[in-house]
VEXLO-204255 format. One record per atom (N, C-alpha, C): residue in one letter; y negated, z negated, x negated. Coordinates in steps of 0.1 Angstrom, whole numbers, plus 5000, padded with zeros to 4 digits. Each point is the difference from the previous one (the first is absolute). Example, Ala and Ser with C-alpha at 12.3 -4.5 7.8 and 13.67 -1.06 7.14 Angstrom:
BEGIN
a505749224868/a498850005009/a498850004991/s498950075004/s498950004991/s498949925008/
END
This chain:
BEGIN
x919236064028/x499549925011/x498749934996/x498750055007/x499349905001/x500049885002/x499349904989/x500049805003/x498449995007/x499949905010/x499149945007/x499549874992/x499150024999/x499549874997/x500049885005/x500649995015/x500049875006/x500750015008/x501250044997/x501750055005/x500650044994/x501649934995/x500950104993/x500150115001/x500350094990/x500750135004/x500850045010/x499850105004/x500550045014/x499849875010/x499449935001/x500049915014/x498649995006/x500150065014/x498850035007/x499250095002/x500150124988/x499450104998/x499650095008/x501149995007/x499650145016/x499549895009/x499949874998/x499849925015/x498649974998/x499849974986/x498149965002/x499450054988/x498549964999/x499250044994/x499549924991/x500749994992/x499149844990/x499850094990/x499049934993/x499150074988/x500850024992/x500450124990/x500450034986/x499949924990/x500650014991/x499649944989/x498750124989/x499149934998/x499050094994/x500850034984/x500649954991/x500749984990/x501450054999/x500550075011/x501150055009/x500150124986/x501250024989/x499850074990/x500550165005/x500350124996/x500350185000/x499449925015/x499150035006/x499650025009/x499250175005/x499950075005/x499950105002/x499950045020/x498850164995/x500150055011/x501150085009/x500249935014/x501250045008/x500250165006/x500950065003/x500050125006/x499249965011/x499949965008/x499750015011/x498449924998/x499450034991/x498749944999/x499550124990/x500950134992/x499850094997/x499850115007/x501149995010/x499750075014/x498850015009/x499749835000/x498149975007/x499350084989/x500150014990/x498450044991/x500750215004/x501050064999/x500250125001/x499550035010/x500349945012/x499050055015/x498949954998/x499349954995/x498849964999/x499050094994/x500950154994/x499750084992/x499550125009/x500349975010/x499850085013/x498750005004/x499249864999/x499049995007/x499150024987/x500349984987/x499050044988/x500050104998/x500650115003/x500350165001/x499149985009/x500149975009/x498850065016/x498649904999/x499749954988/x498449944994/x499950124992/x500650034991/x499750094991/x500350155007/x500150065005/x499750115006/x498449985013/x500249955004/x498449925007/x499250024989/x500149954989/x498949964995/x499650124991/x500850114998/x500250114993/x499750065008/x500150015014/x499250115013/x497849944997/x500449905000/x498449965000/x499350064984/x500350024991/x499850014993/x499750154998/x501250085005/x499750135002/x498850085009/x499949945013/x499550005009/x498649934995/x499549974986/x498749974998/x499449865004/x500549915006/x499849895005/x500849894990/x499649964986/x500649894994/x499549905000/x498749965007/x499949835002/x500649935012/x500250145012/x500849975012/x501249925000/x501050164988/x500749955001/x500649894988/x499549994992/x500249874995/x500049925003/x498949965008/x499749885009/x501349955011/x500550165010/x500949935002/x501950054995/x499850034990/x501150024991/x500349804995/x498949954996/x499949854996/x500349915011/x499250015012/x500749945013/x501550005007/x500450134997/x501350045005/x500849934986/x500150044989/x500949974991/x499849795002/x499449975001/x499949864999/x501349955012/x499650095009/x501449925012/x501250044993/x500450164994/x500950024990/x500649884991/x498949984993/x500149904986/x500449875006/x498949985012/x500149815002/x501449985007/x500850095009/x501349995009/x500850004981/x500350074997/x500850004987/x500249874991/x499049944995/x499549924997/x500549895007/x499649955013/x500449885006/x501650034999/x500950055005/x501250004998/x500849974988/x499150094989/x500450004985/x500149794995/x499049985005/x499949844994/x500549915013/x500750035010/x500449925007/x501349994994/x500750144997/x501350034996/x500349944987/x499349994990/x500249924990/x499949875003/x499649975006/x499649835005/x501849965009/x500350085005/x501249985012/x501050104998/x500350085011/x501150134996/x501749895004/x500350005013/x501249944996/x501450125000/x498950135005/x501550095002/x501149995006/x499249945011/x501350015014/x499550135009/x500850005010/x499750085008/x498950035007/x499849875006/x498449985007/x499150024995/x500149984983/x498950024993/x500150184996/x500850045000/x500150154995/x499750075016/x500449985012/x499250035013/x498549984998/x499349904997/x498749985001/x499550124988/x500249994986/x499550104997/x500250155003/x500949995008/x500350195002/x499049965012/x499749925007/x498950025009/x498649994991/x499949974988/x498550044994/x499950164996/x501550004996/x499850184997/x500050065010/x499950005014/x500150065008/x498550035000/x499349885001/x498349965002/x499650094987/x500250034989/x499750034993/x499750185000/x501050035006/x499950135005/x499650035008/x499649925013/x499450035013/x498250024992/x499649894990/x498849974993/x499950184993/x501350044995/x499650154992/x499550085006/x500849975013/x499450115014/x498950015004/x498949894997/x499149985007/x498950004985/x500250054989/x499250024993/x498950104998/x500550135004/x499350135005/x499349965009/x500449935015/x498849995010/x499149924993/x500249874993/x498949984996/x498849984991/x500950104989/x498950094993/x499550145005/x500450005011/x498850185006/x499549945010/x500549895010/x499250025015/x499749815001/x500549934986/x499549855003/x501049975007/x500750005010/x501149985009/x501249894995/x499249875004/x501249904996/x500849975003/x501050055011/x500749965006/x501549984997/x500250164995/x501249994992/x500549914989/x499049984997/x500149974982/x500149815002/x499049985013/x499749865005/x501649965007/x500850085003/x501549965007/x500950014989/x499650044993/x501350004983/x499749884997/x498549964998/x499649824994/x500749945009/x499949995012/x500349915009/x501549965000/x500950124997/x501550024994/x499949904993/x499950054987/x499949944986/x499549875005/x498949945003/x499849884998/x500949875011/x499950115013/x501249875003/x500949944995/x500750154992/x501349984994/x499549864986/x499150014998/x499549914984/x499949865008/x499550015009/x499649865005/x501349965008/x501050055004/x501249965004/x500849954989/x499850044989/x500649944984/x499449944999/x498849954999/x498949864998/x500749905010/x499950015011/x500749915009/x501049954993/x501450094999/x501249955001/x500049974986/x498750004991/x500249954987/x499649835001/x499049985011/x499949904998/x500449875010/x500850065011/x501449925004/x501649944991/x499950084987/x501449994989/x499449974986/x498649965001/x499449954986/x499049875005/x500549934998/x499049895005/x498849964985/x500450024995/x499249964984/x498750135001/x499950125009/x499150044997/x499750065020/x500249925007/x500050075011/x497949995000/x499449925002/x498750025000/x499450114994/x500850044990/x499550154992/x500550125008/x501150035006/x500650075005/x499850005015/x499449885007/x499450035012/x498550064999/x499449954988/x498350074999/x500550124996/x501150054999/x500150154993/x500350095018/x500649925009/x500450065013/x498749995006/x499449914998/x498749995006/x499150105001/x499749994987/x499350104993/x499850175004/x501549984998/x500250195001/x499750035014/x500849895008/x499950055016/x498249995007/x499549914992/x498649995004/x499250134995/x500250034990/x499950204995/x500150085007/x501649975006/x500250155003/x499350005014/x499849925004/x499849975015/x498150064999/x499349984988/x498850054996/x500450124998/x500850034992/x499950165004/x500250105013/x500649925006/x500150065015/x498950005007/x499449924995/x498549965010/x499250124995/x500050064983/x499250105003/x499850145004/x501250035010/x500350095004/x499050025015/x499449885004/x499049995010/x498649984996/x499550014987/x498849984994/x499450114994/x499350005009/x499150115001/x499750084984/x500250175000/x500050014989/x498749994991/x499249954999/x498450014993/x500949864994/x500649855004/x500349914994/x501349984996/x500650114998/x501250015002/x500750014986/x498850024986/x500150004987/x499549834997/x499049985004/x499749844995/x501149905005/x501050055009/x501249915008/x500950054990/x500450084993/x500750024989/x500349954991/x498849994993/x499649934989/x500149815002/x499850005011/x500649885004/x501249944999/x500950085009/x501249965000/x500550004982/x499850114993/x500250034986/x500049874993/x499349955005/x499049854993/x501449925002/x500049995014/x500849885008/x501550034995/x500350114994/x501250054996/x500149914991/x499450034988/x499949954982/x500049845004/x499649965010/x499349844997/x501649965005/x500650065008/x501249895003/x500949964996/x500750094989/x500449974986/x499749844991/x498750064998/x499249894993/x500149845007/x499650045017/x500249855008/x501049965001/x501250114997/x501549885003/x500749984989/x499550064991/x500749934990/x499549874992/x498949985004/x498849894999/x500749925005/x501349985007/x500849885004/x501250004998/x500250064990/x501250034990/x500250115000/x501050054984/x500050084995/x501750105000/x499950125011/x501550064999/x500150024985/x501949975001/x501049974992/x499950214993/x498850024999/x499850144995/x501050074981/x501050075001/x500250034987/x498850124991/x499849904991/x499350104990/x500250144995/x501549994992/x500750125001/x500250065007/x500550005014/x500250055010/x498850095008/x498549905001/x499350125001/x499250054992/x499749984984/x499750104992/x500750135000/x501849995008/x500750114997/x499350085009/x500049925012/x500150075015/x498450065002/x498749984990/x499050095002/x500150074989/x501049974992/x500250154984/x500450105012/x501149975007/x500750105005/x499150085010/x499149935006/x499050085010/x499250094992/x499549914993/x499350134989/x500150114998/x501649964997/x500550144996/x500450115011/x500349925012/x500050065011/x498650115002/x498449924997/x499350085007/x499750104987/x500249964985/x500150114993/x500650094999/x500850035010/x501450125001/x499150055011/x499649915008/x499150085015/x499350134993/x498649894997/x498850074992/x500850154991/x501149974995/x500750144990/x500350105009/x500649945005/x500750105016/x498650075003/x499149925006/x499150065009/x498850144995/x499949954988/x499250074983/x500950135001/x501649994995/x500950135002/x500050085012/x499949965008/x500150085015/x498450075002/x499249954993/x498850075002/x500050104987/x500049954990/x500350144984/x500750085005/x501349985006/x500950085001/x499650105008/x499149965017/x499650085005/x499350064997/x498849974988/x498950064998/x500550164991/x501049924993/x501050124991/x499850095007/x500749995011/x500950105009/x498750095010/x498749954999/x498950065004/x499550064995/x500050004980/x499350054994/x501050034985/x500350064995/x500950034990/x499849924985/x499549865002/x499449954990/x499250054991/x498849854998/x498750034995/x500149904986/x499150004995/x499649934989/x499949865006/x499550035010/x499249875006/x501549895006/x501050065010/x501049965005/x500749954988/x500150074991/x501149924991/x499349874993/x498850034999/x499849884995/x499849875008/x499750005014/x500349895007/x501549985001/x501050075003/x501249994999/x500349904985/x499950114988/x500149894988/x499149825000/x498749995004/x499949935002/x500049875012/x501050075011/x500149885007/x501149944996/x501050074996/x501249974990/x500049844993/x498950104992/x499549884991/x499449885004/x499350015007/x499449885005/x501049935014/x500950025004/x501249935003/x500649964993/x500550064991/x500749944987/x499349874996/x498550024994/x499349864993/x500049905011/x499550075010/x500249905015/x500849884997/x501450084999/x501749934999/x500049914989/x499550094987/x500049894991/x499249884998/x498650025003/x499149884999/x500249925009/x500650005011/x500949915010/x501449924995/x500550044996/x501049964993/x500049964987/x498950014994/x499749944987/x500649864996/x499449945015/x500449814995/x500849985015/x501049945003/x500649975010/x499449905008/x500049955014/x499249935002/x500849865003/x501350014999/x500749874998/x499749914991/x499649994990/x499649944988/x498449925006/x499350125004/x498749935008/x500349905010/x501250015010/x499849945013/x501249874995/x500850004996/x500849904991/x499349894995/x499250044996/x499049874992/x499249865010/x500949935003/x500449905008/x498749945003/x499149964992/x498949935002/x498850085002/x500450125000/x498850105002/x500450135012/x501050005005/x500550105005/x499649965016/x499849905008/x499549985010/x498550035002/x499349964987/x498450075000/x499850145002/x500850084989/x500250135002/x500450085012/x500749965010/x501250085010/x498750045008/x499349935001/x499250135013/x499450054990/x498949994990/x499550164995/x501050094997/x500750014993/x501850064997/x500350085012/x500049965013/x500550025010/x499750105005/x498149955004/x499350045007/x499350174993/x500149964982/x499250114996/x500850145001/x501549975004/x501050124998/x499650105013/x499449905013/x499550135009/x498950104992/x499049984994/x499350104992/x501750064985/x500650004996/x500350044991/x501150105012/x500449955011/x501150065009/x499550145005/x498249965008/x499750105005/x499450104989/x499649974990/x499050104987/x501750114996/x501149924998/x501450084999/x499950125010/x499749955010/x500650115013/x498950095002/x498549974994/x499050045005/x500050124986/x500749984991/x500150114985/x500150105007/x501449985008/x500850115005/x499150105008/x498949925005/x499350085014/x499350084992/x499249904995/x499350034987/x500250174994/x501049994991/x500050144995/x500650095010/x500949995009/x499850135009/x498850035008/x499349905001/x498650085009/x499250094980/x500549954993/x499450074991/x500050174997/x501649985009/x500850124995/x499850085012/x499249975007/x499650085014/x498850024998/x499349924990/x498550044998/x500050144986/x501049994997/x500450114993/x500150105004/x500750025007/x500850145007/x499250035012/x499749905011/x499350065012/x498449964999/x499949944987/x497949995000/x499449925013/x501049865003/x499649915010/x499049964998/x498949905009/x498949995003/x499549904991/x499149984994/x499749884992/x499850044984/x499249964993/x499650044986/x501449954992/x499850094986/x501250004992/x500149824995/x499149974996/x500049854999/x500649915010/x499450025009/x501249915011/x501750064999/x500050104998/x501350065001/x500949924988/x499149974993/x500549924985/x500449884998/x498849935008/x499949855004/x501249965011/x500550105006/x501549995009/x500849974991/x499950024988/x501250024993/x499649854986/x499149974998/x499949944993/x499449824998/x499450015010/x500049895011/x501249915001/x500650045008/x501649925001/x500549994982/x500050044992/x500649994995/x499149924989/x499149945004/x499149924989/x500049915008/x499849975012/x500749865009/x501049964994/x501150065005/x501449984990/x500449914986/x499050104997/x500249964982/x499149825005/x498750055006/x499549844995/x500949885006/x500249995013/x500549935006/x501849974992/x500650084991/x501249975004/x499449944980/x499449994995/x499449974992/x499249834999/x499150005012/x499649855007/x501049905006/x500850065007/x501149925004/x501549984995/x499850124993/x501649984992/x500550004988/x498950064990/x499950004986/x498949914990/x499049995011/x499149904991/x500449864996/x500749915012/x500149864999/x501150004983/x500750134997/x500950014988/x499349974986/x498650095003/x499350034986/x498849904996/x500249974988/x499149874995/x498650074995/x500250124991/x498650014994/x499450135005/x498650025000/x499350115003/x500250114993/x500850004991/x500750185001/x501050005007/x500449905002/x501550025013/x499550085009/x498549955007/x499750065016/x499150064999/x499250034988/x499250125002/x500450125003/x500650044995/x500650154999/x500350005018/x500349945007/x500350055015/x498750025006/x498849915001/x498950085007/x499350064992/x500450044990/x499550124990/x500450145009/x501449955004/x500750165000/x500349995013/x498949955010/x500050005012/x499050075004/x499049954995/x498550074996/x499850194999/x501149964984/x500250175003/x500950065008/x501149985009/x500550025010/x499250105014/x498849844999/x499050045011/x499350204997/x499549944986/x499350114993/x500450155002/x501449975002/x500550124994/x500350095014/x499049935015/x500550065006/x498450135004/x499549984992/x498650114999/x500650114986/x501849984994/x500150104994/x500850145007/x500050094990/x500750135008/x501649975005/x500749964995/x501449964999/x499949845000/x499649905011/x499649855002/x501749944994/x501050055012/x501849954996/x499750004987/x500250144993/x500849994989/x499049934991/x498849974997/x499349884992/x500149885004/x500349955016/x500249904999/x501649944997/x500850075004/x501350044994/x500249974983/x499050054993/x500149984987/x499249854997/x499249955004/x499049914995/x501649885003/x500349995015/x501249914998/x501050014993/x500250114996/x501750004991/x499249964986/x498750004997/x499649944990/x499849864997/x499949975015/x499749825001/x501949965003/x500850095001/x501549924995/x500449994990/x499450144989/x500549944986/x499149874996/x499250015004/x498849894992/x501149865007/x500250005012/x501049895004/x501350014992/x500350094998/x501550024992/x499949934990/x498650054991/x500149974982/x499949835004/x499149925012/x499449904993/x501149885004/x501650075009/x500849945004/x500949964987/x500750114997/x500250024985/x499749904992/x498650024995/x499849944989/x500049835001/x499849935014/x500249945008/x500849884999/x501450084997/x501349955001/x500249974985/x501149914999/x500049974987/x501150084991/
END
């Protein structure tokens, strides 16, 4: 049985919403909040095939551009739930209704990914948000009618979202020539509300709780990116009776999922967000930098199957770019999950050299004949170098 921080055990739990105890000990991620991130797998599947059509199809500043726009509503609906749920979660019924109405939105948002990476077409994707965020702001509410100690934070958090979503609706009438600078807007106004309501106090957020809960997305979109990599080798197999060339992307996307996994998991991030007097400064870069480490994961995947089509069917665009699909995301990755989640650990300049060393060559290696399997190797080299210096490290 979960304990409340400002209620006996078992008393009240299904009736209201008072803040958790942040200190709350085995705390952990729920089924039914494991359930939200597995549908949520739905709509990262349908970025990463988008963005693997654009790629193929010769157009990768297109589709990057809006492979990064789309994944952001992805990331940011995920996200706001993820830290509201650690902040609250009383696991009553009303509350397990409201989130099967975010997964609902969540999927309506999958549906509407394809229209709006080929034809722009917001509509669909703009009625999955609208799902999802009423459902968030209907929890903001009723969080902050049963928590009086933080209701000013929890009404600027209802405020907030509903003044968003209500901007995003508007840009469904804005003409399309401004209809990218209104984007970028709202994007803005997204990140900033966060920031403004907790600026009048701080949710009762567990540290362990969500270092678990973005390990586990991680790994979510590193299974994607695997999946998506295999479904294209496999096809390409099945097109061509294997080449020199195929197996060695095969071997090296392997690999470089694997270092992926490991250089992520190197240092836990509960130890970072735990640290009482410093863990409030950190939570939005921490937070924030995991959308680039989320989408560079899912973009691997697109990554090396458009590679494996530039293989087999000789798609449009020089061998270099075909490389830079594949090696790009995966030097993002490394830096970013490196800047925000491994550096604040390491004291001296051999700690953190070696990662934009072997970022560098990442990039490099996408003007080589076989780009995977060298950048594949340069990281499984930057895990032993992490391995030996953890090791030696310890006492």
């Amino acid at each position: 049985m979960r304990t409340n921080e400002r209620t006996p055990p078992g008393a009240g739990r299904r009736r209201t919403m008072v803040g958790r105890n942040p200190g709350e000990p085995h705390r952990s991620a729920t089924s039914l909040e494991l359930f939200f991130d597995l549908c949520f797998v739905v709509a990262v599947a349908q970025a990463s095939a988008s963005l693997h059509g654009a790629l193929t199809q010769g157009d990768p500043a297109g589709g990057v551009l809006r492979f990064a726009l789309v994944f952001f509503t992805i990331w940011w609906a995920w996200m706001n739930f993820t830290w509201f749920a650690s902040a609250y979660d009383p696991d009553g019924v009303t509350y397990r209704l409201t989130v099967l109405v975010q997964i609902t939105g969540s999927l309506v948002l999958a549906a509407g990914v394809r229209r709006a990476f080929e034809d722009g077409d917001l509509h669909v994707i703009t009625l999955g948000y609208v799902v999802l965020r009423t459902a968030l702001a209907a929890l903001w509410l009723r969080a902050a009618l049963s928590d009086p100690a933080r209701r000013r934070t929890a009404l600027r958090f209802a405020a907030g979202v509903t003044a968003c979503q209500i901007g995003w609706v508007g840009l469904l009438v804005v003409p399309a020539p401004l209809r990218l600078p209104g984007i970028a807007v709202m994007i803005l106004a997204e990140v900033s509300v966060p920031v403004w309501a907790q600026s009048a106090g701080m949710t009762p957020w567990h540290p362990h709780h969500i270092a678990e809960r973005y390990e586990l997305f991680t790994l979510i979109v590193l299974g994607e990116s695997v999946a998506a990599a295999t479904l294209a080798v496999r096809s390409a197999f099945d097109r061509h009776q294997g080449t020199g060339s195929l197996y060695a992307l095969a071997a090296g996307g392997l690999l470089m999922a694997y270092a992926m996994w490991w250089l992520y998991f190197a240092r836990s991030a509960r130890t970072l967000l735990a640290t009482t007097h410093r863990a409030h400064r950190r939570r939005f870069p921490w937070a924030y930098g995991h959308y680039l480490i989320f989408a560079s994961a899912t973009a691997e995947g697109a990554g090396l199957a458009a590679y494996a089509d530039h293989l087999t069917r000789h798609t449009a665009g020089p061998p270099i770019a075909a490389g830079a699909a594949v090696t790009v995301p995966a030097a993002v990755f490394l830096i970013t999950v490196w800047a925000v989640h491994l550096r604040p650990h390491q004291r001296s300049t051999a700690e953190r050299i070696p990662f934009p060393v072997a970022a560098v060559g990442v990039l490099a290696a996408a003007a080589s004949p076989a780009p995977a399997l060298l950048a594949g190797v340069l990281l499984a080299g930057l895990v032993v170098v992490v391995t030996v210096r953890e090791r030696a490290a310890r006492p």
